[in-house]
Structure formats: C-alpha cells, structure tokens
One Martini backbone bead per residue (centre of mass of N, CA, C, O) as a GRO file, in nm:
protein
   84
    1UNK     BB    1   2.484   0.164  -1.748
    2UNK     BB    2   2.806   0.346  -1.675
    3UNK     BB    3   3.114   0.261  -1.751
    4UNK     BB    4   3.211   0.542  -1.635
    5UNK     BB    5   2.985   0.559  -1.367
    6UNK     BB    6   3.022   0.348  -1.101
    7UNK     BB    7   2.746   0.480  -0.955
    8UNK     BB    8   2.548   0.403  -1.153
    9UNK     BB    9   2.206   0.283  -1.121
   10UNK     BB   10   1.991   0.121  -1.205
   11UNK     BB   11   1.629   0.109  -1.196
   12UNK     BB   12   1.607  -0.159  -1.017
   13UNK     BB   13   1.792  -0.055  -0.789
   14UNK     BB   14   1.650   0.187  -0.723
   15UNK     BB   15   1.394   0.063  -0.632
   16UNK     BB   16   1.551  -0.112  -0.406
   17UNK     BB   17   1.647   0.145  -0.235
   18UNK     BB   18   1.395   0.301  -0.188
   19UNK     BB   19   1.239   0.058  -0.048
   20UNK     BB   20   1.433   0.027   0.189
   21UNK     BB   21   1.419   0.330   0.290
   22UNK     BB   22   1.077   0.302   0.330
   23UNK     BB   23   1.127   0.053   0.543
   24UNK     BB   24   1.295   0.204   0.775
   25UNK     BB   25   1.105   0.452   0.801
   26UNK     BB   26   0.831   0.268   0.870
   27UNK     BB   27   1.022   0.126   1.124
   28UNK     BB   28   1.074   0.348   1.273
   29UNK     BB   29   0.805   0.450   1.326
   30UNK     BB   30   0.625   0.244   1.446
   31UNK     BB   31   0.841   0.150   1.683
   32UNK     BB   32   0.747   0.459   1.819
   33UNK     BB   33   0.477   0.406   1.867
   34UNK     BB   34   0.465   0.098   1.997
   35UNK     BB   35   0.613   0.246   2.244
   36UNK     BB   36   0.439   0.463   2.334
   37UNK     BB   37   0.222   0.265   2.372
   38UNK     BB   38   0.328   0.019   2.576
   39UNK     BB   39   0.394   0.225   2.828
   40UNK     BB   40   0.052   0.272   2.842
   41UNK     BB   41  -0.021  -0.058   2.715
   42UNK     BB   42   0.102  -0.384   2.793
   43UNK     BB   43  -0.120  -0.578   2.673
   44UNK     BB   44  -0.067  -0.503   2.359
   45UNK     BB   45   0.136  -0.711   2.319
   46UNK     BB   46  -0.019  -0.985   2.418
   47UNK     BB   47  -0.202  -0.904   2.129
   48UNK     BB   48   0.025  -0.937   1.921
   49UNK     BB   49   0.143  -1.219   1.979
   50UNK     BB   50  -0.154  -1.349   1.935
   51UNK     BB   51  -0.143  -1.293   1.647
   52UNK     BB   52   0.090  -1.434   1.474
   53UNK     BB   53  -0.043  -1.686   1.342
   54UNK     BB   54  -0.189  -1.497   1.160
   55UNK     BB   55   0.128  -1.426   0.997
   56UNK     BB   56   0.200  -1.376   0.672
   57UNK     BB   57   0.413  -1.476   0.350
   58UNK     BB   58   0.297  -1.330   0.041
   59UNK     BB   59   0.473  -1.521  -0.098
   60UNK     BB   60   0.605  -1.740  -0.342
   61UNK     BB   61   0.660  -2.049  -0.298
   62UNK     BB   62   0.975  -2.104  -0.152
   63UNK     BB   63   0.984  -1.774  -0.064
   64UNK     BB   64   0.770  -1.915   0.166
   65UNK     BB   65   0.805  -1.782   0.547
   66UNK     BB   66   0.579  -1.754   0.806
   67UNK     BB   67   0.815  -1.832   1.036
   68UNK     BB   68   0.976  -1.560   0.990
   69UNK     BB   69   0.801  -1.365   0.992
   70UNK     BB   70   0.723  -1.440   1.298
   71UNK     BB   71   1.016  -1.381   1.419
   72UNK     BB   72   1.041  -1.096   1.347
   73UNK     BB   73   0.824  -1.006   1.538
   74UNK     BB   74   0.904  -1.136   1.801
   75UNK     BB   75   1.146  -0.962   1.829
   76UNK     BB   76   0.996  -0.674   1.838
   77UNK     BB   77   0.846  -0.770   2.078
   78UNK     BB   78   1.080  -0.801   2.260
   79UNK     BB   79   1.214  -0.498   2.229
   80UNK     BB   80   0.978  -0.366   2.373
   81UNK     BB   81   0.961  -0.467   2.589
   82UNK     BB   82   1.250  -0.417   2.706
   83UNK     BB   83   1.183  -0.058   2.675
   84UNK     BB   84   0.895  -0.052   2.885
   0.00000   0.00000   0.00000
C-alpha cells in the first residue's frame, strides 16, 4: 500500500473486498431463483427449513457457529414465506 495513494488496498483486501461482491451476487441470484421457486412449489421452503438440522459451520475452532449459520438460513427462509 501506497503512503501517496490512500485509495489502493492490499492484495489480501482486494481479495476479501471481491469475494464479498461474489458472496452478494450469488445471494442475489439464488434469493430470486428460490423466489421464483417457492411461488410455484410452496412445499419447497417446508422441505429447506427440514434440512437445516443438517446445516453448519465450515469454520474450525472457536469461530465455528453452527447455530448462527442456521439461523441465517432461517431468515432466508423467513423472508421468502413473506413474499411467496
């Protein structure tokens, strides 16, 4: 990083800065193909938050939360039943 130029961010910022722009496009489509989904096969979301049981944390360590991980699918699945 340049002490001139305090726009430019590291290698490794720049890495976590796209893979978060990854992470909301890939949310963004998912959410409305699931929309989409859901519209047609109200079942569908019955049969998602069934499966969250089965649902964790990649993370190791301290840093893994099961229980958060499944909590925000459950958002997901809330929010989706709402616009169903």
């Amino acid at each position: 990083m340049s002490a001139s130029d305090p726009t430019e961010v590291s290698a490794d910022t720049a890495e976590v800065i796209a893979a978060r722009r990854r992470e909301m496009a890939v949310e963004h489509i998912l959410f409305g193909a699931l929309r989409h989904l859901a519209g047609r096969h109200p079942a569908m979301l019955d049969e998602l938050e069934a499966s969250l049981p089965h649902l964790w944390d990649r993370s190791e360590g301290t840093a893994r939360d099961d229980e958060a991980v499944r909590e925000i699918a459950r958002r997901f699945i809330r929010s989706l039943r709402a616009e169903a």
